[in-house]
C-alpha positions, 0 to 999 in steps of 0.5 A, spaced: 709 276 843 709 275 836 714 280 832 715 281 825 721 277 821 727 282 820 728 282 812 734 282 808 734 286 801 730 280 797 723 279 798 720 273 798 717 271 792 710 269 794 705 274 795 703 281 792 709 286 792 707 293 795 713 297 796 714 304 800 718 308 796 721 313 801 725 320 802 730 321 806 733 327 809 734 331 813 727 334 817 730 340 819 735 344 815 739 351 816 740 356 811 744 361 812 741 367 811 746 371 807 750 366 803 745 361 803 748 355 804 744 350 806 747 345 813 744 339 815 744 334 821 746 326 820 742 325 826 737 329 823 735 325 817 729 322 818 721 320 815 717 326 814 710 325 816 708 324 809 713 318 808 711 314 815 703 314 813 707 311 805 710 306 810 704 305 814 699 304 808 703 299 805 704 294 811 696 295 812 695 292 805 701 287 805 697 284 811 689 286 808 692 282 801 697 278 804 704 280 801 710 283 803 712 290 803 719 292 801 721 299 802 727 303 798 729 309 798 736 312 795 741 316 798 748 316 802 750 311 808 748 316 813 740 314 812 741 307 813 739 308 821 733 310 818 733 304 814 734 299 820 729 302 824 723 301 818 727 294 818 724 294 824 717 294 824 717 288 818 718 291 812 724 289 807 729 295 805 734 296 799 738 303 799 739 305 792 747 308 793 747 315 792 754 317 795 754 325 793 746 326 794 749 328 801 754 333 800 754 340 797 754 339 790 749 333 790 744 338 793 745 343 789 745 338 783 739 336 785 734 341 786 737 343 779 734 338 775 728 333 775 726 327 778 726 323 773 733 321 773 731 318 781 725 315 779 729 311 773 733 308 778 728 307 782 725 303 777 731 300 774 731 296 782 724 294 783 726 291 776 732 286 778 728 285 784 720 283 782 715 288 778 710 292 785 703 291 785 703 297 789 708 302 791 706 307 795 710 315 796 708 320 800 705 326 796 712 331 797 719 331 800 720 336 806 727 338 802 724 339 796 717 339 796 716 338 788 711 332 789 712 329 782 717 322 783 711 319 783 708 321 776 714 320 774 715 313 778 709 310 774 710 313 767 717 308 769 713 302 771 707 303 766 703 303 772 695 307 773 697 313 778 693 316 784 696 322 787 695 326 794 689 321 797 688 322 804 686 315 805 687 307 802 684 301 803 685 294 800 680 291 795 680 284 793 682 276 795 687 276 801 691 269 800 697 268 796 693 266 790 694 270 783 687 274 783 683 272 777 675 273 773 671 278 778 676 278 784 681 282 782 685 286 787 685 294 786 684 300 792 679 304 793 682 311 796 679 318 797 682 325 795 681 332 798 678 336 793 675 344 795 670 345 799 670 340 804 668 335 798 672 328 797 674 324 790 673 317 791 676 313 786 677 305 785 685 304 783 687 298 779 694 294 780 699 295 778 699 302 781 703 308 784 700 312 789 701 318 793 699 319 799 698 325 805 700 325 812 693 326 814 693 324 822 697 317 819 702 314 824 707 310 823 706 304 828 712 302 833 717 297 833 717 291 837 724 290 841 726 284 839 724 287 832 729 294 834 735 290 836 734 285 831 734 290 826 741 293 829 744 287 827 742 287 820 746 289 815 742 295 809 743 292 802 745 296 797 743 296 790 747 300 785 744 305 780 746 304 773 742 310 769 746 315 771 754 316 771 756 319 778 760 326 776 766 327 776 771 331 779 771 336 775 763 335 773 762 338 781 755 340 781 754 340 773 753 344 767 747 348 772 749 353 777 745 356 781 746 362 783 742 369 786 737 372 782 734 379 781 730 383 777 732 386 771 736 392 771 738 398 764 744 400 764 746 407 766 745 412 760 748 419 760 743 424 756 744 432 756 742 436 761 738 441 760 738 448 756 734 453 760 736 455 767 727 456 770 726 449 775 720 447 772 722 447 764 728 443 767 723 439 771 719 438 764 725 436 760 729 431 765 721 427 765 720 428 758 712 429 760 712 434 754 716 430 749 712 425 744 712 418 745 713 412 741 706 409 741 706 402 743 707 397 737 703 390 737 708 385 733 706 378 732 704 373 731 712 372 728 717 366 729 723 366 733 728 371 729 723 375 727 722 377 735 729 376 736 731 382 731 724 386 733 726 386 741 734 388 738 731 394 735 728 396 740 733 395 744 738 400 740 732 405 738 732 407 745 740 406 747 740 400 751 745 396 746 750 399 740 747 399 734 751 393 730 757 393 726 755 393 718 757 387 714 763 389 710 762 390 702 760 384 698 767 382 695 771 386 700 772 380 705 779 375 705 783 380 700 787 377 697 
């Protein structure tokens, strides 16, 4: 039986490069119905269907162009598990260390910003550790679901982008050799697109793309590549774009709190005069009353709409009218 080596956090230097960027997170999280607050599992961390068929496309053109497939992923400790077992079916691994990504605020933080943050330290590893030929995503994580770390992966990397393919296939020399003149490496990939129809786009290198599910399995681990994987230590890159928050940062200058539709404050107004229910009914409605028409403003600058949509607010009651500024040469007295 021939098995796959266990790699550490450094490739080796011949070969092309194609890396597995993966999202690792919990597969099925709690939310709690009234408070909403989200728990998750340790054990229940893992590769979403998306991130398997990522890795598995990168171990087939690493082999196809005879490279070397190095898998990253950030977050805290508790992935490594995960790490180790994508050790196993040969593919080397590097954890960008994110230790608060796995708490509460961490999370919080997360879904409120971006993921160009992530993806800057992504690219700021692969570059301490080679420039890829290929990285491969899967198209969206299963705890955010955003999909656009691999667009922002490849502004980073200054490389081509193809996303959401449903299949990959290697094109080009399959030996250690830099490709040269018309034998240049590069992917052909197909795309889903409405109505059953199908894009099939030739990607040259260096790229990244993303990748579906699409009834792609991640292949099995051989034994001795699980157990030798076990006893293999998860190399750690630190990032150093972002500055980890401190104690009194918590979750940042965002909070997230619970939403609602827009509600006017309560007015008091008159009752009305007459005692007969129907001209009480007609008065309360204001059904016979004249209305302002509507007012069509624009196009205006920014101030300009701001003292329009103010003025209409007082007109109606909504805010007090303001304060008059005091008389020219009254200020300050003296």
């Amino acid at each position: 039986m021939t098995t796959a080596p266990i790699a550490t956090g450094t490739p080796p230097a011949d070969g092309p490069l194609v890396v597995a960027c993966l999202r690792i997170a919990d597969l099925h999280p709690e939310v709690h119905p009234l408070t909403g607050v989200v728990s998750r599992d340790p054990w229940g961390v893992g590769l979403s269907a998306a991130d398997a068929a990522a890795l598995e496309y990168a171990l087939r053109m690493a082999e196809a162009w005879s490279g070397r497939v190095l898998a990253i992923s950030a977050g805290p400790a508790a992935i490594e598990p995960v790490l180790r077992g994508v050790m196993a079916v040969g593919a080397s691994v590097v954890r960008i260390a994110d230790e608060v990504a796995g708490t509460e605020h961490g999370y919080t933080a997360e879904l409120a910003g971006d993921e160009e943050g992530l993806a800057r330290d992504i690219a700021d590893a692969l570059a301490r550790l080679g420039p890829p030929d290929l990285v491969l995503c899967g198209d969206r994580s299963v705890d955010r679901g955003t999909g656009a770390l691999p667009a922002f992966l490849a502004h980073q990397l200054g490389a081509a982008q193809a996303l959401g393919l449903v299949t990959i296939e290697a094109e080009g020399p399959s030996d250690h050799r830099p490709a040269t003149g018309g034998h240049r490496r590069s992917l052909i990939g197909e795309r889903r697109l409405d109505g059953g129809w199908r894009e099939r786009l030739r990607v040259p290198l260096p790229a990244v793309c993303s990748v579906e599910a699409a009834g792609t399995r991640l292949r099995r681990a051989s034994l001795a590549g699980a157990l030798a994987a076990e006893a293999t230590a998860v190399p750690v890159d630190q990032p150093t774009g972002r500055a980890a928050p401190g104690p009194e940062e918590g979750a940042g200058s965002t909070r997230i709190g619970a939403t609602r539709p827009f509600t006017p404050r309560t007015r008091v107004v008159p009752a009305p005069d007459s005692a007969d229910p129907r001209t009480r009914l007609l008065a309360l409605t204001g059904a016979l009353v004249a209305h302002d028409p509507p007012v069509v403003v624009g196009p205006v600058g920014p101030t300009e709409a701001a003292d329009e949509l103010i003025g209409f607010l007082v007109r109606h009651g909504y805010l007090e009218p303001p304060a008059s500024p005091p008389p020219v040469g009254t200020a300050g007295g003296g």
